[in-house]
Residue frames relative to the residue before (quaternion, step in Angstrom):
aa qw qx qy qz dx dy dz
X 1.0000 0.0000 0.0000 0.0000 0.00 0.00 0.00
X 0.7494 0.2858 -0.2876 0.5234 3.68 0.88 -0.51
X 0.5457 0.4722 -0.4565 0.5205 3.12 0.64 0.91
X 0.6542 0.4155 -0.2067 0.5972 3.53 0.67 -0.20
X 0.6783 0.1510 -0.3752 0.6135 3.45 1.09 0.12
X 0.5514 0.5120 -0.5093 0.4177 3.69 0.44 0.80
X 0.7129 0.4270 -0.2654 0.4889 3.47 1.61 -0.55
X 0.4868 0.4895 -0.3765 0.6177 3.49 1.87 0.22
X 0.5314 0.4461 -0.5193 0.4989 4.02 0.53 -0.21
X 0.5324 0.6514 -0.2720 0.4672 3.49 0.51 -1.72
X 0.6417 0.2618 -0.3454 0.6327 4.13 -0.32 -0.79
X 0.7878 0.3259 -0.4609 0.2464 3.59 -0.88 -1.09
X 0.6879 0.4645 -0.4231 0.3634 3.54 0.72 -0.97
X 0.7542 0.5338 -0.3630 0.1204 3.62 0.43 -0.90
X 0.4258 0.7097 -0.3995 0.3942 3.23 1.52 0.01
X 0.7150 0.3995 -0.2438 0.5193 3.49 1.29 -1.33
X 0.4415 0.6103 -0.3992 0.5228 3.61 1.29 -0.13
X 0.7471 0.3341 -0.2729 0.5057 3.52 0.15 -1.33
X 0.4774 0.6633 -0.3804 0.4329 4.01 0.86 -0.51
X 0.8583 0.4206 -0.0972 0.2776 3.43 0.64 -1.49
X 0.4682 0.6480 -0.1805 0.5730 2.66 2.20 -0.70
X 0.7149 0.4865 -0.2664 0.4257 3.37 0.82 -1.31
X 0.5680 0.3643 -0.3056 0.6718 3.79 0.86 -1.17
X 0.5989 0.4620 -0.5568 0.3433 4.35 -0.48 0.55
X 0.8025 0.2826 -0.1096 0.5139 3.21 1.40 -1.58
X 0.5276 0.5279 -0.4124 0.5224 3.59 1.23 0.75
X 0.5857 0.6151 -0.3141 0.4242 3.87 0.92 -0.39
X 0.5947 0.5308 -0.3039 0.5218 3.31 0.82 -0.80
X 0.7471 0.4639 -0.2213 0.4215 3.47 0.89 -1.57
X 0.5811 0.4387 -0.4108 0.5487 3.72 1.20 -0.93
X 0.7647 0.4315 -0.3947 0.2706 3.64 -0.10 -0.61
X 0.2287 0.7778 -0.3547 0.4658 3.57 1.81 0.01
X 0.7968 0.2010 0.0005 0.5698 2.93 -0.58 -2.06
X 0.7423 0.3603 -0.4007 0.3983 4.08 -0.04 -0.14
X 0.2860 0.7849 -0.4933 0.2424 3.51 0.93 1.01
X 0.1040 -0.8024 0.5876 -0.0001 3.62 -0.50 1.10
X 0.4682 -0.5819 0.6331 0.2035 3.39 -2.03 0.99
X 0.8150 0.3198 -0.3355 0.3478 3.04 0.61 0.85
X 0.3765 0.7571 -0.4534 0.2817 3.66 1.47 0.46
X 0.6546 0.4287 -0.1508 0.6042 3.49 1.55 -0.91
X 0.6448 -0.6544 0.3479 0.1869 3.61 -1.16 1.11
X 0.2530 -0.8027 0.4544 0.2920 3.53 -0.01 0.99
X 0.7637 -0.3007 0.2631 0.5072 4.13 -1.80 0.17
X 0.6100 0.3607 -0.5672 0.4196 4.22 0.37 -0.05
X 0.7942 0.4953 -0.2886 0.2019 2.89 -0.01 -1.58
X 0.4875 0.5981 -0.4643 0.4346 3.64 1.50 -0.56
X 0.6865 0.6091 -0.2361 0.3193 3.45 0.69 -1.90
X 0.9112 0.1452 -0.1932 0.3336 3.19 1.21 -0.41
X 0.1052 0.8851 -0.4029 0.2078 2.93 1.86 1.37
X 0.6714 0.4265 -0.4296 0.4277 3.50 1.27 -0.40
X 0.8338 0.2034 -0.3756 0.3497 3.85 0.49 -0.05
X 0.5436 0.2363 -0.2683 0.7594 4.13 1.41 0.66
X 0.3923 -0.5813 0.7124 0.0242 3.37 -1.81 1.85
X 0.1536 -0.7889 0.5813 0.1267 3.21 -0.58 1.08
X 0.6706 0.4229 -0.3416 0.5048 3.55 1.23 0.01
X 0.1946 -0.7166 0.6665 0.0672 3.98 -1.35 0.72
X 0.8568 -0.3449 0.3349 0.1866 2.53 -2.27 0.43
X 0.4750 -0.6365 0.4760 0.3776 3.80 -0.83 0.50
X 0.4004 -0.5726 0.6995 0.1499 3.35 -1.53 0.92
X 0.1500 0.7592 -0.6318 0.0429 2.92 -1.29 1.06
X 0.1948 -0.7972 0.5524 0.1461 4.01 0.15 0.90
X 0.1887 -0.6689 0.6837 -0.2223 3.35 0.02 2.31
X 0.3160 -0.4770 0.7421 0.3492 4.18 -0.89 1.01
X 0.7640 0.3063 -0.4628 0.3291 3.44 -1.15 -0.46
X 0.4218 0.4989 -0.6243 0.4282 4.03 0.31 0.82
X 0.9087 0.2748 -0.2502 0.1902 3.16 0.53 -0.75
X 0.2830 0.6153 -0.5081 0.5321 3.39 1.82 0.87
X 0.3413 -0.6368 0.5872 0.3648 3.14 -1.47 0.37
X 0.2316 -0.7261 0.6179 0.1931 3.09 -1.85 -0.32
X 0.7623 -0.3755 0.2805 0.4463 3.65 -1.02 -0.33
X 0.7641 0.2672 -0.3702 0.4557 3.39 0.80 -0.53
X 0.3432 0.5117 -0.6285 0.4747 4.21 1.30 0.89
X 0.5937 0.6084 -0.4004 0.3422 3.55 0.49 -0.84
X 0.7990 0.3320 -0.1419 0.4809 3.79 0.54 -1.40
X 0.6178 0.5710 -0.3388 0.4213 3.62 1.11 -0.62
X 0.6444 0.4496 -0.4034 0.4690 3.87 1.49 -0.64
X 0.4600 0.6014 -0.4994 0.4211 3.29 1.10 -0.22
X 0.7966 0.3718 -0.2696 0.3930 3.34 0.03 -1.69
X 0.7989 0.3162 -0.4463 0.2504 3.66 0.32 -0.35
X 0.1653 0.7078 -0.5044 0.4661 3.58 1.59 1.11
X 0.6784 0.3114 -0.3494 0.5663 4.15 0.81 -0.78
X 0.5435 0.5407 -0.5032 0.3989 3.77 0.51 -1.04
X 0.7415 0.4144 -0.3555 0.3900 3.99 0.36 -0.90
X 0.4526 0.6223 -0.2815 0.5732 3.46 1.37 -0.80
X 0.8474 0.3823 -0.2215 0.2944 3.17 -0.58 -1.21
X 0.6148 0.5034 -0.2801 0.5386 3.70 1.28 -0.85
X 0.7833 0.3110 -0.3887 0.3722 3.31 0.30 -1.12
X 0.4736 0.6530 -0.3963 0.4385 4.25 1.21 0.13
X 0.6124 0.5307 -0.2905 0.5089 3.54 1.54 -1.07
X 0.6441 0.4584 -0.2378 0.5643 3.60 0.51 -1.17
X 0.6490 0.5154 -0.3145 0.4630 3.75 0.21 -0.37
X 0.6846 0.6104 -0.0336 0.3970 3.16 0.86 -1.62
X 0.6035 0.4919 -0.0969 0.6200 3.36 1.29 -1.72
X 0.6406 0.4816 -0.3315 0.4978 3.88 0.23 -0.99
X 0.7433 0.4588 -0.2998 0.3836 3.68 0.52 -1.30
X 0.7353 0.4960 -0.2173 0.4075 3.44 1.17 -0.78
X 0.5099 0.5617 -0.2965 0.5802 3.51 1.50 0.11
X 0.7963 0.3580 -0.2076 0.4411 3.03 0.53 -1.80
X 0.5712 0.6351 -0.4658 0.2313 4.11 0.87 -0.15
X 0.2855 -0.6663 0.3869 0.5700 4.00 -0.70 -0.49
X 0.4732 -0.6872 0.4998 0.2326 3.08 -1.75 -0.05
X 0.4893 0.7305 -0.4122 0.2387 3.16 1.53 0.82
X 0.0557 -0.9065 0.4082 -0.0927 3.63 1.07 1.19
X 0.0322 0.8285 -0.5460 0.1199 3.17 -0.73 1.42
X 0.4888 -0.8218 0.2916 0.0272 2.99 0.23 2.33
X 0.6202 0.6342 -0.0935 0.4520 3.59 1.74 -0.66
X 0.7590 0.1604 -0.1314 0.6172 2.86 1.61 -1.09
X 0.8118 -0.2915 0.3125 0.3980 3.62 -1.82 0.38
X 0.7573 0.3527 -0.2753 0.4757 3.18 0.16 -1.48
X 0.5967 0.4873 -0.4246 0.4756 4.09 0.14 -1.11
X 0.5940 0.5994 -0.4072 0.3494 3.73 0.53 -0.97
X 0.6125 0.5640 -0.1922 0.5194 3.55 0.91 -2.01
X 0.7272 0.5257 -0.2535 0.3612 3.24 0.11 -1.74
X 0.6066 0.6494 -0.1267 0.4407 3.85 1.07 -1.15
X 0.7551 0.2846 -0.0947 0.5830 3.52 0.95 -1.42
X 0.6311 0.4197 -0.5360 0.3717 3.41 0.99 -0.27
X 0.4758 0.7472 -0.3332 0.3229 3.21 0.97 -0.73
X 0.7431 0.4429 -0.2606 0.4288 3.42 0.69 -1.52
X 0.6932 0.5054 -0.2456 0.4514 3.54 1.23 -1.06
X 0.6610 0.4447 -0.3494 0.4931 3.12 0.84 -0.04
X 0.4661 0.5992 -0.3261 0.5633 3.65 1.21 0.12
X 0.5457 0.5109 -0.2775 0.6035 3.82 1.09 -1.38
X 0.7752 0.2673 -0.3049 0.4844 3.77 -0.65 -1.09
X 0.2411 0.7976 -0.3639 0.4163 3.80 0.83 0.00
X 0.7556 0.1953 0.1510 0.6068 3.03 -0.48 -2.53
X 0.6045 0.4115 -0.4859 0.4786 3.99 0.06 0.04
X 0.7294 0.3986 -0.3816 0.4043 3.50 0.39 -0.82
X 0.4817 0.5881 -0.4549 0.4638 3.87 1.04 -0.75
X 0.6643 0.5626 -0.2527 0.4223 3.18 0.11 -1.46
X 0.8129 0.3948 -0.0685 0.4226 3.75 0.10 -1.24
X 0.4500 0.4879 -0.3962 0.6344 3.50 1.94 -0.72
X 0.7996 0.3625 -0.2961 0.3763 3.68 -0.24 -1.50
X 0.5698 0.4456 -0.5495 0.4182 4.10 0.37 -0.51
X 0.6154 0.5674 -0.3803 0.3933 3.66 0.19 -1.73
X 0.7368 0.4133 -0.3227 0.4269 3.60 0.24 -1.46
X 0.6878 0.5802 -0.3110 0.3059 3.76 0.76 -1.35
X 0.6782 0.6232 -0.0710 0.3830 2.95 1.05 -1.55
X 0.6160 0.2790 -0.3082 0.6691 3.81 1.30 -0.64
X 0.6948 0.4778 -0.4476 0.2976 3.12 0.21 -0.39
X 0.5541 0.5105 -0.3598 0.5504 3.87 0.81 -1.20
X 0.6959 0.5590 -0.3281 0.3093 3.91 0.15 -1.43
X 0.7315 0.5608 -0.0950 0.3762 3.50 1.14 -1.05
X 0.5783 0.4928 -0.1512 0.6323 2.81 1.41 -1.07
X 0.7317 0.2666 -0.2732 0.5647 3.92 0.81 0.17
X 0.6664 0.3854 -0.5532 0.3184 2.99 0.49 -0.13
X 0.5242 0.5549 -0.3824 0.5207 3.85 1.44 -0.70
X 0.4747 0.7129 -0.4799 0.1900 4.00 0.52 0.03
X 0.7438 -0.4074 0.1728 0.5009 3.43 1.11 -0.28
X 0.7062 -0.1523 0.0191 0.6911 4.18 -0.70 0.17
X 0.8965 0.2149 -0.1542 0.3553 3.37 -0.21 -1.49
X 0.0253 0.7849 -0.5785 0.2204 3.80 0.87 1.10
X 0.6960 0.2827 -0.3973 0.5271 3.89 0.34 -0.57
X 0.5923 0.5045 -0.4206 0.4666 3.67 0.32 -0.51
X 0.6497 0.4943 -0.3419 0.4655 3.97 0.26 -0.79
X 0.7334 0.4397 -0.2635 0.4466 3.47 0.62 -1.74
X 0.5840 0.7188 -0.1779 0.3325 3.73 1.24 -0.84
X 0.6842 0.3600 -0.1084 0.6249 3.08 1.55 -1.29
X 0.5533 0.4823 -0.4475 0.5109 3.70 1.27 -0.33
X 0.7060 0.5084 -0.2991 0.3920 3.69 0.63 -1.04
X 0.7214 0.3815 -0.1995 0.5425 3.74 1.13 -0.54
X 0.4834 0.6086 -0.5376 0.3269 3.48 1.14 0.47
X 0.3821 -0.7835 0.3528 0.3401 3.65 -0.70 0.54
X 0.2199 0.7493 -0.4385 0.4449 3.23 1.25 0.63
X 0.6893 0.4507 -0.0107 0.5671 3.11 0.53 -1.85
X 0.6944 0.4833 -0.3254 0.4223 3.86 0.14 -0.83
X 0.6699 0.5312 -0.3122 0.4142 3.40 0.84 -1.70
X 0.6970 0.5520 -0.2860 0.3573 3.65 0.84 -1.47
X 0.8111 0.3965 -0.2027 0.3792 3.56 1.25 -1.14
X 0.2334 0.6722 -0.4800 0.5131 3.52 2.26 0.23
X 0.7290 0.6036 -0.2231 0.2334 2.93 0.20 -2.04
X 0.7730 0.4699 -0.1309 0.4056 3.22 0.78 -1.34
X 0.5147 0.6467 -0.2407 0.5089 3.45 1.45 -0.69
X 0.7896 0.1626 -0.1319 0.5768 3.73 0.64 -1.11
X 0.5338 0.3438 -0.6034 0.4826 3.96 0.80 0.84
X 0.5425 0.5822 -0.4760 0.3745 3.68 0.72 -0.01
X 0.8176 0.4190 -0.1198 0.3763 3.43 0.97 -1.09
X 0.4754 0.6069 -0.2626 0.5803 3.20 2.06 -0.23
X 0.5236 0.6892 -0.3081 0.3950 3.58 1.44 -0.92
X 0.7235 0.5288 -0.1896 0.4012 3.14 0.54 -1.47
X 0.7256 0.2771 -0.3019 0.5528 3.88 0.38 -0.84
X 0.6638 0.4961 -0.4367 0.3501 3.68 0.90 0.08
X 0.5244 0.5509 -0.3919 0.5177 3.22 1.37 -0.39
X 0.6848 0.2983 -0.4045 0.5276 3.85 -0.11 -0.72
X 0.5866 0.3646 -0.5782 0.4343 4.39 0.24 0.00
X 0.6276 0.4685 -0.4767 0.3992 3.48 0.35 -0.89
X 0.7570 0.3404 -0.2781 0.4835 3.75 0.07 -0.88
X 0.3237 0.5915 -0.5797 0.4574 3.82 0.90 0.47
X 0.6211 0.5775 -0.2264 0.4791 2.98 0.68 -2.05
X 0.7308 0.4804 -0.2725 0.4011 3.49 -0.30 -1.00
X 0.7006 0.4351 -0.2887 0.4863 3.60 0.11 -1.35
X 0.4987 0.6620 -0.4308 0.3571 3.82 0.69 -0.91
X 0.7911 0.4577 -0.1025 0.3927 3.02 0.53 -1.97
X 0.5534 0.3701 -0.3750 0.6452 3.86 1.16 -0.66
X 0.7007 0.3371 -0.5087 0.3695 3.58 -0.53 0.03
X 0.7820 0.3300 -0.3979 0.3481 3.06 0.05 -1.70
X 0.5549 0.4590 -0.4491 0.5289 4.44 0.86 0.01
X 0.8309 0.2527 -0.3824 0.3154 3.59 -0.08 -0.09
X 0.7559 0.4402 -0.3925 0.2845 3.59 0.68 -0.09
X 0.7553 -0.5485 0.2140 0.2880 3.18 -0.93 1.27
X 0.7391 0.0275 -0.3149 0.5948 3.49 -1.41 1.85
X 0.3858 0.6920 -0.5906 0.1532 3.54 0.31 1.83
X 0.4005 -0.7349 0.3175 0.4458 3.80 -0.03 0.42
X 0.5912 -0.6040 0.4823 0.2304 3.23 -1.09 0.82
X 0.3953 -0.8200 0.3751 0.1750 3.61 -0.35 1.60
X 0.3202 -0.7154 0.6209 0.0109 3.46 -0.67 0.86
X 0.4507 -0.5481 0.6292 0.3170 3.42 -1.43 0.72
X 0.2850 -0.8487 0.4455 0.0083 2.93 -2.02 0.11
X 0.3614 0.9107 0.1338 -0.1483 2.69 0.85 0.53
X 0.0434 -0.7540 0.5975 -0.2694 2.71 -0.71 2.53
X 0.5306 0.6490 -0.1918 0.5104 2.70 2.21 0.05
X 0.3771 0.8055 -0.4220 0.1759 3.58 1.57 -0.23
X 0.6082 0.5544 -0.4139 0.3891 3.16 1.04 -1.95
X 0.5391 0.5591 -0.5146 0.3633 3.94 0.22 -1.08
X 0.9148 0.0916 -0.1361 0.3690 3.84 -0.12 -0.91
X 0.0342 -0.7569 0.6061 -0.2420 3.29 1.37 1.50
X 0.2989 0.7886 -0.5251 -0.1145 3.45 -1.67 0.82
X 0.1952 -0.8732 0.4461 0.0202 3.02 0.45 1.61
X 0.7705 0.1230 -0.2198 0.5856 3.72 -0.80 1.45
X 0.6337 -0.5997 0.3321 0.3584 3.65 1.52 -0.20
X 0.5751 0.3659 -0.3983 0.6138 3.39 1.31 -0.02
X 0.5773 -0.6270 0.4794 0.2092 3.09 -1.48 0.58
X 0.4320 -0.8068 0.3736 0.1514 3.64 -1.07 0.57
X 0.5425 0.5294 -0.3523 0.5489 2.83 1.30 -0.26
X 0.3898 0.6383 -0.3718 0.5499 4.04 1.51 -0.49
X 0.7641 0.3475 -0.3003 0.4530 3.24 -0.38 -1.54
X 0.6523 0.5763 -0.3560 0.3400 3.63 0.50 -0.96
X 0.7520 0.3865 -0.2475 0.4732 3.51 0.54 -1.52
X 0.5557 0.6575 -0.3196 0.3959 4.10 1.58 -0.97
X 0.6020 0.5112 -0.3289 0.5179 4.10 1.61 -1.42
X 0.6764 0.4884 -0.4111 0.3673 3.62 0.72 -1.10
X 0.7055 0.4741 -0.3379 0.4042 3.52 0.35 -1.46
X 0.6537 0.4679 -0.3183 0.5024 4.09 1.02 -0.51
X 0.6223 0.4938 -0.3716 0.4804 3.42 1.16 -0.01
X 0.6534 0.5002 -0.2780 0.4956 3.35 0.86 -0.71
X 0.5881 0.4920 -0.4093 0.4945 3.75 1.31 -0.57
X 0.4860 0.6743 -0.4112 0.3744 3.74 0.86 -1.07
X 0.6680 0.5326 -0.2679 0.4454 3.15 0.75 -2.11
X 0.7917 0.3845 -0.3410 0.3303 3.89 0.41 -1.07
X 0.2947 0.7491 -0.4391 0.3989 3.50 1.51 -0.43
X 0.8787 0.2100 -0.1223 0.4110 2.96 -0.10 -1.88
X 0.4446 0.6189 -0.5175 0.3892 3.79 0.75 -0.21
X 0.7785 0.5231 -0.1748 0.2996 3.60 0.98 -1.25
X 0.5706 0.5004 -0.3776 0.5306 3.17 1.85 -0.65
X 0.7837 0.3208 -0.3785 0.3737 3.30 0.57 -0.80
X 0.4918 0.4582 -0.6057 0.4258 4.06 0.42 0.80
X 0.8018 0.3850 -0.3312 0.3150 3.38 1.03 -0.48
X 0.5822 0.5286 -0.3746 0.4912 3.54 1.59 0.16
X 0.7310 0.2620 -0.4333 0.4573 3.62 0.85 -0.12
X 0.4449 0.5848 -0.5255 0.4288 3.65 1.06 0.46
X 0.7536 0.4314 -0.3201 0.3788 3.83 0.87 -0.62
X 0.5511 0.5939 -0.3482 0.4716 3.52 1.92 -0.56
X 0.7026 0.3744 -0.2866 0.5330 3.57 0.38 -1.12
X 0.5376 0.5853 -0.3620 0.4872 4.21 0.77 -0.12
X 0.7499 0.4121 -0.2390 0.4590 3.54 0.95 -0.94
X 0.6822 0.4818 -0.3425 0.4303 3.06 1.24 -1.79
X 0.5830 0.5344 -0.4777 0.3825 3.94 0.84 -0.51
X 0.7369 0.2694 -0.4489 0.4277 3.78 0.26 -0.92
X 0.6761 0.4816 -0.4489 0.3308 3.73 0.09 -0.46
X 0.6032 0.4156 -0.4435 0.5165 3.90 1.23 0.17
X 0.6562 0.5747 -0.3001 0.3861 3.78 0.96 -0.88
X 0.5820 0.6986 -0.2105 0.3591 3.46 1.36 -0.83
X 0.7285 0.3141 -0.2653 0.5480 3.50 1.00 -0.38
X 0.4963 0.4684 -0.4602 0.5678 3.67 1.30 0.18
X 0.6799 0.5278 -0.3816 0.3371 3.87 0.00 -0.70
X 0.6485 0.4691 -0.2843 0.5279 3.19 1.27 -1.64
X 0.5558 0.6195 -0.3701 0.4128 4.12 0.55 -0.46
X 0.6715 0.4814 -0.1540 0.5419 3.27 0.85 -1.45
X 0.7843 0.3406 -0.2068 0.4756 3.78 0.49 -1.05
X 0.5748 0.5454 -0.3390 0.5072 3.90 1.57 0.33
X 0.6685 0.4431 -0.1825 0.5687 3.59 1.67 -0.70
X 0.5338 0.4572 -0.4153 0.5775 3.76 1.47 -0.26
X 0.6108 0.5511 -0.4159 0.3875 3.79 0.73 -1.20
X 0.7422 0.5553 -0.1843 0.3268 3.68 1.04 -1.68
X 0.4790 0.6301 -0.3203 0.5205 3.26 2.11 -0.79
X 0.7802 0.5146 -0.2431 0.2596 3.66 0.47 -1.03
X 0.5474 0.5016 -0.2874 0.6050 3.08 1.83 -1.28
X 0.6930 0.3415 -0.4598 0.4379 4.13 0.13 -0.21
X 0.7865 0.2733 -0.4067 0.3759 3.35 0.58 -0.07
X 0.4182 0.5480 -0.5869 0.4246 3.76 0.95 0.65
């Protein structure tokens, strides 16, 4: 009898045996004939492999992607400012183009006209700042946490780096500082459209203690060059904000696969060993 159920185990398996074999020595052949002109990058996409990766991270459909966790919990929060924060930038940005620049430093109104100006620059660079973390930050976080088994653990150690913390603090209270600066700046502003449009205003006159304002030495204005160094400082500032989301997003990304790697290969030597005892 236990022979005869060893020669009944024996039948059932070899079908899936003879299955497994078949789909080894058919794969090679489907992937033959299913050869596409297009699986390998074409002459752009090389050319511009040094400034866009044309290759990504491994997909891995882990069930636990699609439970939430604690950091879905804080990330719907944060991309509540990311909507916030843009539409203040675009607002902002329009106001700061769209104001004049005839500022007269002598008088009340040039005064108003001047500070609204500057404050409306501030809520500006907070909102950049607070647009680009929010955006950086879900985005980098996600993209690890889908990275393989230990994705929450990667995304976890990226989210608790203080690199990363300081930038998304940061960004949280220039969002919220924005706001009460925006309605002073337009305080400022509204002042100046009234106190010029309502009837028996005096007609503004230079001043001149006001010269330095339309100084133009070599012909370019100075007050330009001034307001042109700041905005390029403030880009500098985002530069570097960006390498460093994107250099401790690539450390904690490595240091995870190069710790995860000798657990997988363990696991995938004890499934391999599982298969040969049962062939």
């Amino acid at each position: 009898s236990v022979l005869q159920h060893h020669r009944v185990a024996d039948l059932l398996r070899r079908p899936q045996l003879l299955g497994m074999r078949a789909m080894e020595m058919s794969t090679p052949m489907y992937m033959q004939s299913h050869q596409s002109d297009h699986n390998d990058a074409d002459g752009l996409v090389t050319a511009m492999n040094g400034l866009v990766r044309s290759d990504s991270m491994e997909v891995h459909n882990d069930p636990r992607f699609f439970s939430g966790n604690v950091l879905d919990k804080r990330f719907a929060a944060f991309g509540a400012l990311s909507v916030c924060a843009t539409l203040f930038m675009g607002t902002a940005l329009s106001n700061c183009f769209d104001m004049k620049k005839d500022w007269d430093l002598t008088s009340l109104s040039g005064v108003c006209q001047f500070i609204g100006f500057v404050l409306m620059n501030a809520v500006l660079f907070c909102n950049i700042f607070a647009s680009y973390t929010s955006v950086a930050q879900t985005y980098l976080t996600y993209r690890l946490m889908t990275a393989g088994p230990t994705g929450f653990e990667i995304a976890s150690a990226f989210y608790l780096n203080p690199n990363i913390a300081f930038w998304r603090h940061a960004a949280v209270k220039q969002m919220l500082i924005s706001l009460p600066l925006f309605l002073l700046g337009n305080a400022f502003r509204i002042f100046v459209r009234v106190n010029r449009e309502m009837p028996g205003a005096p007609t503004p006159q230079p001043s001149p203690g006001a010269r330095w304002l339309g100084a133009r030495p070599g012909g370019v204005s100075l007050l330009a060059v001034i307001i042109a160094a700041v905005w390029a400082t403030m880009s500098l500032l985002l530069f570097y904000v960006n390498n460093k989301h994107v250099a401790v997003f690539k450390e904690q990304y490595s240091r995870a696969r190069a710790m995860e790697q000798p657990l997988l290969q363990h696991v995938k030597m004890l499934s391999e060993r599982s298969q040969r005892f049962e062939c």
